[in-house]
C-alpha positions as CSV (number, residue, x, y, z in Angstrom):
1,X,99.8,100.7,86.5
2,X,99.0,101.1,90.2
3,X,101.1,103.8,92.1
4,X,102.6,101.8,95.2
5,X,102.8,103.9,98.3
6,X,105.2,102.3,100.7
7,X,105.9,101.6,103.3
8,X,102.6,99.5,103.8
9,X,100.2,99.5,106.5
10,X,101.4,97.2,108.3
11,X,97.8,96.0,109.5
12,X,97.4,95.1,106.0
13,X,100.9,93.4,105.9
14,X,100.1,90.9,108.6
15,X,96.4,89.9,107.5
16,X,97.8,89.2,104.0
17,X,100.1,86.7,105.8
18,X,98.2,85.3,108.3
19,X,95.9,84.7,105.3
20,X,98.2,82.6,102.9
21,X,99.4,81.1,106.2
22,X,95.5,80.1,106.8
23,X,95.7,78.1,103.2
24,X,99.2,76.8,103.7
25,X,100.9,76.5,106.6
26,X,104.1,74.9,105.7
27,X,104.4,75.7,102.1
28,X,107.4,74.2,100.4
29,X,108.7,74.0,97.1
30,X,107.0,72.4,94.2
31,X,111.4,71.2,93.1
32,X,111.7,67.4,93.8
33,X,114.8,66.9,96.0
34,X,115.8,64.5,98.9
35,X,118.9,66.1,99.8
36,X,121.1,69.4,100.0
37,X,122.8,68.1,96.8
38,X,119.8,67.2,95.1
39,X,117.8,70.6,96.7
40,X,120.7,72.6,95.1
41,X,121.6,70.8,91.9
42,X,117.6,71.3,91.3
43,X,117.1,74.9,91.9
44,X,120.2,75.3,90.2
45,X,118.4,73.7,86.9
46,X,115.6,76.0,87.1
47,X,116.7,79.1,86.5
48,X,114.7,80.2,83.2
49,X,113.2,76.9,83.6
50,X,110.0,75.4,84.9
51,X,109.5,73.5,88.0
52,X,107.8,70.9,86.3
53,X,110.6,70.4,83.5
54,X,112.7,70.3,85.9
55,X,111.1,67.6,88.4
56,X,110.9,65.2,84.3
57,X,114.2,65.9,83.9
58,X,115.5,65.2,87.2
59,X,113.6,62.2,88.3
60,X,115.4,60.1,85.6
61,X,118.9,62.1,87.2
62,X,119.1,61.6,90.4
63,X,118.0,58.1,90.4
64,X,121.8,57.3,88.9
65,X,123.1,60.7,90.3
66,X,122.0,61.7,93.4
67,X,125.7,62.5,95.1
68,X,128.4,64.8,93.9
69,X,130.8,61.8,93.5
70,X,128.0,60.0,91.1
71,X,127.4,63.2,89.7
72,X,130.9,64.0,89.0
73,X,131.5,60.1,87.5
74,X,128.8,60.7,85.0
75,X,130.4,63.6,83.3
76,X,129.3,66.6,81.2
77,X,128.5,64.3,78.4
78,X,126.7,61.8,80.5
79,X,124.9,64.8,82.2
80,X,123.3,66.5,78.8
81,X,120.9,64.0,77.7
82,X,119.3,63.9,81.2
83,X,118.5,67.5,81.1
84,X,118.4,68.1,77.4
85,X,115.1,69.5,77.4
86,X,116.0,72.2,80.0
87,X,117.0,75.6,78.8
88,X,120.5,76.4,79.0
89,X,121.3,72.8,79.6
90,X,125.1,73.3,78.2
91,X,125.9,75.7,80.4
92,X,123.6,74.1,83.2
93,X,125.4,71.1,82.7
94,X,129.3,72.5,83.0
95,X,128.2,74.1,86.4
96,X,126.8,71.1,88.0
97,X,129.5,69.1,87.6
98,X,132.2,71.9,88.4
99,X,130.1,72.5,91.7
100,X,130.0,68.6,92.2
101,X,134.2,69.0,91.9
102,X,134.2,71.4,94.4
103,X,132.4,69.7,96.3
104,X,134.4,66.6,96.9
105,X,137.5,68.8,97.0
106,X,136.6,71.4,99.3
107,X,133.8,70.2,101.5
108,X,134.2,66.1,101.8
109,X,130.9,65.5,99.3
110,X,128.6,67.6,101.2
111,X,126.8,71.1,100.9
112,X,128.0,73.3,102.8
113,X,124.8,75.2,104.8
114,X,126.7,79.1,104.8
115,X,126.0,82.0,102.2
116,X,129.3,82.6,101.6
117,X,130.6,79.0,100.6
118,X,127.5,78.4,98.7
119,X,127.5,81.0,96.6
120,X,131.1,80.0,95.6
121,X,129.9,76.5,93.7
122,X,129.5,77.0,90.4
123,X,125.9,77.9,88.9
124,X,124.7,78.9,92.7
125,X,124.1,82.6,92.4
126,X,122.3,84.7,95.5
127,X,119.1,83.9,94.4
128,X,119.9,79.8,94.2
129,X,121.7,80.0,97.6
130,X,118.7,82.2,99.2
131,X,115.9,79.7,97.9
132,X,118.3,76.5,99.7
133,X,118.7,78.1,102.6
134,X,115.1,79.3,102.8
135,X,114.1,75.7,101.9
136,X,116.0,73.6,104.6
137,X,115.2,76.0,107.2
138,X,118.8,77.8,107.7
139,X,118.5,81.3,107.2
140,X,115.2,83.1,106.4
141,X,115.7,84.3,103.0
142,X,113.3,85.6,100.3
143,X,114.5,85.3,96.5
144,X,113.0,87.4,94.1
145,X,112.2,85.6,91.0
146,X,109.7,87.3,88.5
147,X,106.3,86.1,90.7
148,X,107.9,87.4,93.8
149,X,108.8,90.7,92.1
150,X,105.4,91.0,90.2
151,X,103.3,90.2,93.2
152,X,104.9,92.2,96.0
153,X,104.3,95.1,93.9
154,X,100.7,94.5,93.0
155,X,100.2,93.9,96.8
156,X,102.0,96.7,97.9
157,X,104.4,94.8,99.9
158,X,107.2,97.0,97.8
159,X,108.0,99.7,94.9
160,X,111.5,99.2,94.9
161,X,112.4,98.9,90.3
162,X,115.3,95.9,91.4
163,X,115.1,92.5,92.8
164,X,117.5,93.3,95.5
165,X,116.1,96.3,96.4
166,X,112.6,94.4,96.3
167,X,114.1,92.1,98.4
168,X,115.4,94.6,101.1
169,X,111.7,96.1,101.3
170,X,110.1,92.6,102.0
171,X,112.4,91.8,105.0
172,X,111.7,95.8,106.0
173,X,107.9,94.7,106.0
174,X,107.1,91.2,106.5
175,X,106.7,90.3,110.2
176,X,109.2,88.0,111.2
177,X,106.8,85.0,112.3
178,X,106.0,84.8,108.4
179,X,109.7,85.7,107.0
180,X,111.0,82.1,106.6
181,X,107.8,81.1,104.6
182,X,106.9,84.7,102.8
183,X,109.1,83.6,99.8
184,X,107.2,80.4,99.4
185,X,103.4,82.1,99.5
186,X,104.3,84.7,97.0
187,X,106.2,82.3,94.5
188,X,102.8,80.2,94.3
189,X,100.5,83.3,94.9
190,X,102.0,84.4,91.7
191,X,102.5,81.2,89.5
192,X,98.5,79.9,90.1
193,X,96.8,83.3,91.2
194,X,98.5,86.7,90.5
195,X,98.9,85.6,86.9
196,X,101.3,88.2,84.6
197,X,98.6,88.2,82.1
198,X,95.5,87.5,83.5
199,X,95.5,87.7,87.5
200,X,92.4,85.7,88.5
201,X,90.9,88.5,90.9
202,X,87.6,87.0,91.7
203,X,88.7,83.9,92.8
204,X,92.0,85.8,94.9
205,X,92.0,85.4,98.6
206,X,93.6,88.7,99.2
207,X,91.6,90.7,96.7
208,X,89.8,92.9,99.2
209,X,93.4,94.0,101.0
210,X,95.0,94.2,97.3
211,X,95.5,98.0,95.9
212,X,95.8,96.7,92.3
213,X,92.0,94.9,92.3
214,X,90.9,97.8,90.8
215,X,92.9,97.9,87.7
216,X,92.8,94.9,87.0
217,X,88.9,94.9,87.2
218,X,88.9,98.0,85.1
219,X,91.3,96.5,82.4
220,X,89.6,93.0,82.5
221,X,86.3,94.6,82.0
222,X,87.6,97.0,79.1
223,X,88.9,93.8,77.2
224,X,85.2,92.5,77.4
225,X,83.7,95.9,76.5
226,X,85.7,96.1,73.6
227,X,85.5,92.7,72.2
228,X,81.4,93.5,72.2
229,X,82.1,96.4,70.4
230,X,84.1,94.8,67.6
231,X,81.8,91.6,67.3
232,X,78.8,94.2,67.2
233,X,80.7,96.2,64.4
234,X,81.2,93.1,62.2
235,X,78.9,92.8,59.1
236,X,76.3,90.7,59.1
237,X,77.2,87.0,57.0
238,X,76.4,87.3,53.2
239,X,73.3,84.7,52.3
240,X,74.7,81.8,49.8
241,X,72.0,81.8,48.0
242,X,71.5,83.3,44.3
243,X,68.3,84.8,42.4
244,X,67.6,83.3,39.1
């Protein structure tokens, strides 16, 4: 793996930025939502989940459950078979409605906007709280999922072996014109791009300012080298056909 030297240059820093920002300027997230309450019940779904399972699951959902009160009235049992297919959905299931309790009996049906208050519902950890308050433009956060972690290192961005401390290093380095969208461009930079497996390299935007090209272009071409090898090292095919 790549040895990280951090801090960056922060030449580098802002040219990676100002180029995702050149491909996207408003990037948002790929969860389906029309409200706070639909925004948080969402990413609160997702966690060792897809976007994509999540948008099936929730587009039947919220079109009978879209409020805590409707939310609540359906009822853990009502709840499961809407989100059946998503991971964890037991679990998943008692949060959301023990948040949506909360909700009317705390905050009058709505979500409340601060750190503090929601991170106290039910199922709405830092990293949930961080990607809603990101999202509806209320305090520039950056949640470290497994894209964000994986690409920030291969960029250089950080070195740091925890998400938190990953996330400390980004809002040491990433200019502040980019911080409230940084979260969103490494997310998708990761899922589409900066693969786990196979990072698509040739086709990155950022390759040229990425200290990781390299080995991946090493490692990518071993793979091919090798695979030659062992389909040069396999006997030639037997002929069917028998003297008589």
């Amino acid at each position: 793996m790549v040895a990280v030297v951090y801090p960056p240059d922060p030449h580098r820093v802002a040219e990676l930025f100002r180029r995702f920002e050149s491909l996207s300027e408003h990037p948002k997230t790929e969860l389906n939502y029309t409200s706070p309450y639909t925004l948080v019940t969402a990413v609160a779904l997702s966690a060792q989940a897809t976007d994509v399972s999540v948008n099936k699951a929730t587009e039947k959902l919220f079109a009978v459950a879209d409020t805590p009160a409707k939310m609540l009235a359906l009822g853990e049992e009502g709840l499961i078979p809407y989100i059946a297919s998503i991971g964890l959905y037991r679990t998943k299931a008692r949060n959301v409605i023990a948040a949506a309790r909360l909700l009317l009996e705390k905050h009058g049906g709505e979500v409340p906007l601060e750190r503090e208050a929601l991170q106290a519902l039910p199922g709405v950890g830092r990293k949930t709280a961080s990607v809603v308050l990101n999202e509806l433009g209320i305090e520039p956060a950056i949640a470290v999922d497994t894209h964000v972690f994986r690409v920030s290192h291969r960029l250089g961005l950080a070195n740091a072996p925890t998400p938190d401390k990953v996330e400390q290093q980004l809002f040491e380095v990433v200019p502040e014109p980019w911080l409230t969208r940084a979260h969103h461009w490494l997310i998708l930079h990761g899922r589409y791009t900066c693969t786990a497996q196979r990072p698509k390299c040739p086709a990155c935007p950022v390759a040229d300012l990425c200290p990781s090209r390299n080995f991946y272009a090493e490692a990518a071409a071993a793979k091919v080298s090798a695979a030659r090898r062992t389909a040069r090292a396999k006997p030639a095919p037997r002929s069917g056909s028998k003297s008589r």
